[in-house]
Every structure is written in structure tokens, then in C-alpha cells.
C-alpha positions in Angstrom: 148.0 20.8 233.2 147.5 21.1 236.8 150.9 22.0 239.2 151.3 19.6 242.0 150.2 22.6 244.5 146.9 22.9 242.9 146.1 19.3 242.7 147.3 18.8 246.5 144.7 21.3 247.3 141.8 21.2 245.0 141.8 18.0 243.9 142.8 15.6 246.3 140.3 12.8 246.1 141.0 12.2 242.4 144.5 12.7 243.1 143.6 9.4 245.6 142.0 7.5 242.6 145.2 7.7 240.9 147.4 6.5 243.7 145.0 3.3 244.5 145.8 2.1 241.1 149.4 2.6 241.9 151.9 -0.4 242.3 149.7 -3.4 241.9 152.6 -5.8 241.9 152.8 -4.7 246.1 156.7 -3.9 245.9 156.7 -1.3 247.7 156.0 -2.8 251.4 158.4 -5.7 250.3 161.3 -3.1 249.2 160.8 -1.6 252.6 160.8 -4.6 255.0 164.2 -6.0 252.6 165.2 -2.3 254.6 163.8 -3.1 257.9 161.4 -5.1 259.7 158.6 -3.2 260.3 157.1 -5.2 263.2 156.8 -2.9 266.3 158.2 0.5 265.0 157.3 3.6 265.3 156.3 5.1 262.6 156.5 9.0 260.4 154.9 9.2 257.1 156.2 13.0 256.1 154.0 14.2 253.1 151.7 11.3 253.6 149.3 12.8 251.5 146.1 11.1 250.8 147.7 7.8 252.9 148.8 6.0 250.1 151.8 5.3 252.4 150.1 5.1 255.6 147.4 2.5 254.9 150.2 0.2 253.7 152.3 0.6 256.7 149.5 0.6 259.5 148.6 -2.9 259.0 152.3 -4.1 260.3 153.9 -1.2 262.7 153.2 -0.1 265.9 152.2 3.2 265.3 152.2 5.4 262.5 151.9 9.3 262.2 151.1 10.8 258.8 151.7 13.9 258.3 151.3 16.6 255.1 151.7 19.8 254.5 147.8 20.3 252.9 145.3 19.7 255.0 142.4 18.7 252.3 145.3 15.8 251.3 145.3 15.0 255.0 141.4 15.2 254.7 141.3 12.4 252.6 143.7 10.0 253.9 141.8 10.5 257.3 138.5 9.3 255.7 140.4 5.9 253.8 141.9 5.4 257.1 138.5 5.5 259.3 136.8 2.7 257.3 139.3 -0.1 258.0 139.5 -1.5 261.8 143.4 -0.2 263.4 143.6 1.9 265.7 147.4 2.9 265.4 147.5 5.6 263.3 147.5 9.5 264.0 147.2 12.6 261.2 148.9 15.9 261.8 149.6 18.8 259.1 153.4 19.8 258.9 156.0 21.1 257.5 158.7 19.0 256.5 161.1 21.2 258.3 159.5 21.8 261.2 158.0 18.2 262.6 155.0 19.2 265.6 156.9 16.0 267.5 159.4 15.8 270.5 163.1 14.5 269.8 164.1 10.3 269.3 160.6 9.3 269.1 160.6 7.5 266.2 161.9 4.1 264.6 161.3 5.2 261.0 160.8 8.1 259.0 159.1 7.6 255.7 158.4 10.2 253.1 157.3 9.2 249.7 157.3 11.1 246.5 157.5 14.4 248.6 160.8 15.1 250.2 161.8 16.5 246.5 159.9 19.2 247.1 162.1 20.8 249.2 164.2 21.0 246.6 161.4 21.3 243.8 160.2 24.7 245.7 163.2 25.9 247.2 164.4 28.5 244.8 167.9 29.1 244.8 167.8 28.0 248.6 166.9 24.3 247.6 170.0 22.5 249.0 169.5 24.7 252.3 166.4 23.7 252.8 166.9 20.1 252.2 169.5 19.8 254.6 167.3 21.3 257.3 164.5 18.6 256.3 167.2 16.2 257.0 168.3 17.8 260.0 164.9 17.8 261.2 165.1 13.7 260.0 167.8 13.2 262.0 166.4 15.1 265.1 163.0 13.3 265.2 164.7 9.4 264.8 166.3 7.3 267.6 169.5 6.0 267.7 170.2 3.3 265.0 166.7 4.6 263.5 166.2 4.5 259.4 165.0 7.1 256.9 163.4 5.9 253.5 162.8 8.3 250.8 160.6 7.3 247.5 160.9 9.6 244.5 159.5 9.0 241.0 162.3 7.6 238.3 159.9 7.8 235.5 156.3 6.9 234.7 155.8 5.2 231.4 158.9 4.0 231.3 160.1 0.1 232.5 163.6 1.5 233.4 164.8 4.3 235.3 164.7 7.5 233.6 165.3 10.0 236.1 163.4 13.4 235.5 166.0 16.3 235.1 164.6 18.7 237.3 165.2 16.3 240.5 169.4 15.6 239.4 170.7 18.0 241.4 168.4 16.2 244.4 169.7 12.7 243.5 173.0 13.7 243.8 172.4 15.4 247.0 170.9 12.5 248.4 173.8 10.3 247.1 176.4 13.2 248.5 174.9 12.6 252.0 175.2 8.8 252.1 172.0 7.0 251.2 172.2 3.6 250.0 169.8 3.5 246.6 167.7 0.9 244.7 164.6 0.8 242.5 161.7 -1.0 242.1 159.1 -1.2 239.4 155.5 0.4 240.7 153.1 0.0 238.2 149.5 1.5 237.9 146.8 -0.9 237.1 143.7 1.0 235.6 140.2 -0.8 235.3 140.0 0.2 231.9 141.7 2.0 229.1 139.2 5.6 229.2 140.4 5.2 233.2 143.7 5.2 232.2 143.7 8.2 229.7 141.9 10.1 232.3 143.4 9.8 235.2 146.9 9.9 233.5 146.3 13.2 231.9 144.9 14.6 235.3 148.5 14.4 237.0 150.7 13.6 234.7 150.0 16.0 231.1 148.6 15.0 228.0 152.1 14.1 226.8 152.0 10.8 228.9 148.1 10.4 228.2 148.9 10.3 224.6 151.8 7.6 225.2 148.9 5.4 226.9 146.4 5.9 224.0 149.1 4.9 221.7 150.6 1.7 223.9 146.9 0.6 224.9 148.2 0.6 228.7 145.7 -0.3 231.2 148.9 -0.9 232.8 151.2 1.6 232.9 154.8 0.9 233.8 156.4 3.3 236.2 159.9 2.6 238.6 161.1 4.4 241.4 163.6 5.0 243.3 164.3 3.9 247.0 166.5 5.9 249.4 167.4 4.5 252.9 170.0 5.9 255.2 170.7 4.7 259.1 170.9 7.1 261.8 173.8 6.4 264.2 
């Protein structure tokens, strides 16, 4: 099985097939607007990967900046973002904890299944760096600004179930006041070989061989929504 570094940088544009098939119900951009309206905001997608995030969001903000740490991810999203007709989007590579933009210039930060890996890659500095990502959050937002973080809580499953390597990353976000929901984000696959392939690409053969033996052309997934206000 691949790790997340070597898909984000060798694989990206099947890494993009699996994400299009990603939350076919469309819950996401309704979780987010129950959050805040997204009508004229400014807009930061941190770890905005292939644009899974980004293409969503252009269609209804003002502007919208996505930003990654791997430039062949960024590569990607720039490509699926050229072929549809806004004009309000921008693509930077960055570090999470270090943002290339000036202070107060945004109405929203976003950052979907990525934050965690601050924590994920932190070592025994993981809570450090986390609170310097949301430090750097904080810094980057105007006043009365928002922060929503998306993290997995379990794919092939229909109710949470948390992975145990990201507790100590709930709790922290939960220690530093975010309100918390979750929403179900199912994949839709065109067919069943689709599913098994695509599934073992990212996710392991464990969770391939739960789809072979379910029949899921849809698989169920849920995850978790973090939102905090900036005051």
C-alpha cells in the first residue's frame, strides 16, 4: 500500500479519480453554507490538493486561493480548474504553517482532509505544530472570520468510526473550541472493477476486500466537520 506522501507526489491524477467519485449526495457545500454563507468571501483552501475543495467553492465565493504543500497535486487541480469558465481562483504551494499571504485577508479558511497531517507527521512535536498551523489560521483570517476543517471519520462505514491514529487530533481540536458535526460523503464508482481498484489504490486491500464482499459501487464513508469563529 502506498503512504499518503507518495501518492500526493507520484500519483496525483489517480489520486483525482478517486476524489471525483467522492460525495455524490453534494453534502459537503450544503454542510458548509449551514456554517456560513459563502456569497462574496474570500476564500483559503490549505491542502487543496487536486481541487476537490476548490472547484466546489469557486462557483459561489469571491475568490478562492488553493494552496498545497505538493506541487504535482497543485498540478492537477490547476488543469480541472482551467477547463471550466471562473476566473476567481489562484494556486500557490505552501506550507500549512507558513501561509505566502499578508495578515486579515481572508473571510474563510478551508482545509479538508489535510490539517491532520500536522499532527500525522509531527513526531513527538505534533501538538506544537498544530497549534502554529492554527496560529497561522488565526493570523491569515479577519475579524469574525471562520475556519472549517474536514477529516475522514471512517470509509466503509455509515457511522462515525474515528481512525485511532487521529484521537489525540480530535481532542485537540475539541480542546481548542471547535463546534463539530458529521456528514455522510459517499463515493459513487461507475462500476464495481472501478470500485476495487480505486479503493485499493488509497485505501489498502483490507477495505478493497470489504467492497468485493458488500458489492459497493457505492461505498459509504462520513466525516467530520470542524468550524471555529475568529473573534
Amino acid at each position: 500500500m502506498l503512504t499518503e506522501k507518495e501518492v500526493y507526489t507520484l500519483h496525483a491524477s489517480q489520486y483525482d479519480r478517486l476524489i471525483q467519485r467522492e460525495d455524490f449526495q453534494k453534502n459537503i457545500v450544503c454542510s458548509i453554507q449551514k456554517i456560513t454563507p459563502l456569497h462574496n468571501l474570500d476564500v483559503f483552501d490549505l491542502g487543496a490538493g487536486t481541487g476537490r475543495l476548490t472547484r466546489l467553492l469557486a462557483p459561489i465565493t469571491r475568490s478562492i486561493l488553493a494552496m498545497d504543500l505538493f506541487p504535482q497535486m497543485l498540478h492537477v487541480a490547476k488543469n480541472s480548474l482551467q477547463k471550466v469558465n471562473f476566473k476567481n481562483w489562484l494556486i500557490a504551494a505552501a506550507d500549512n504553517m507558513q501561509l505566502p499571504v499578508r495578515s486579515a485577508s481572508a473571510d474563510l479558511v478551508i482545509s479538508g482532509w489535510s490539517f491532520c497531517y500536522l499532527a500525522v507527521w509531527g513526531g513527538d512535536d505534533w501538538k506544537r505544530s498544530l497549534q502554529n498551523g492554527l496560529k497561522e489560521i488565526k493570523r491569515v483570517l479577519r475579524e469574525g472570520g471562520i475556519v472549517i476543517i474536514l477529516e475522514t471519520m471512517g470509509t466503509g462505514f455509515e457511522t462515525p468510526n474515528p481512525p485511532p491514529h487521529l484521537a489525540n487530533y480530535f481532542a485537540f481540536l475539541k480542546e481548542m473550541g471547535f463546534s463539530f458535526t458529521w456528514i455522510r460523503t459517499d463515493y459513487k464508482f461507475e462500476s464495481l472493477a472501478e470500485a476495487e481498484e480505486l479503493s485499493t489504490f488509497f485505501f489498502g486491500e483490507e477495505l478493497a476486500a470489504k467492497v468485493r464482499e458488500n458489492q459497493w459501487v457505492i461505498l459509504p464513508e462520513c466525516t467530520g466537520v470542524w468550524w471555529l469563529e475568529i473573534k
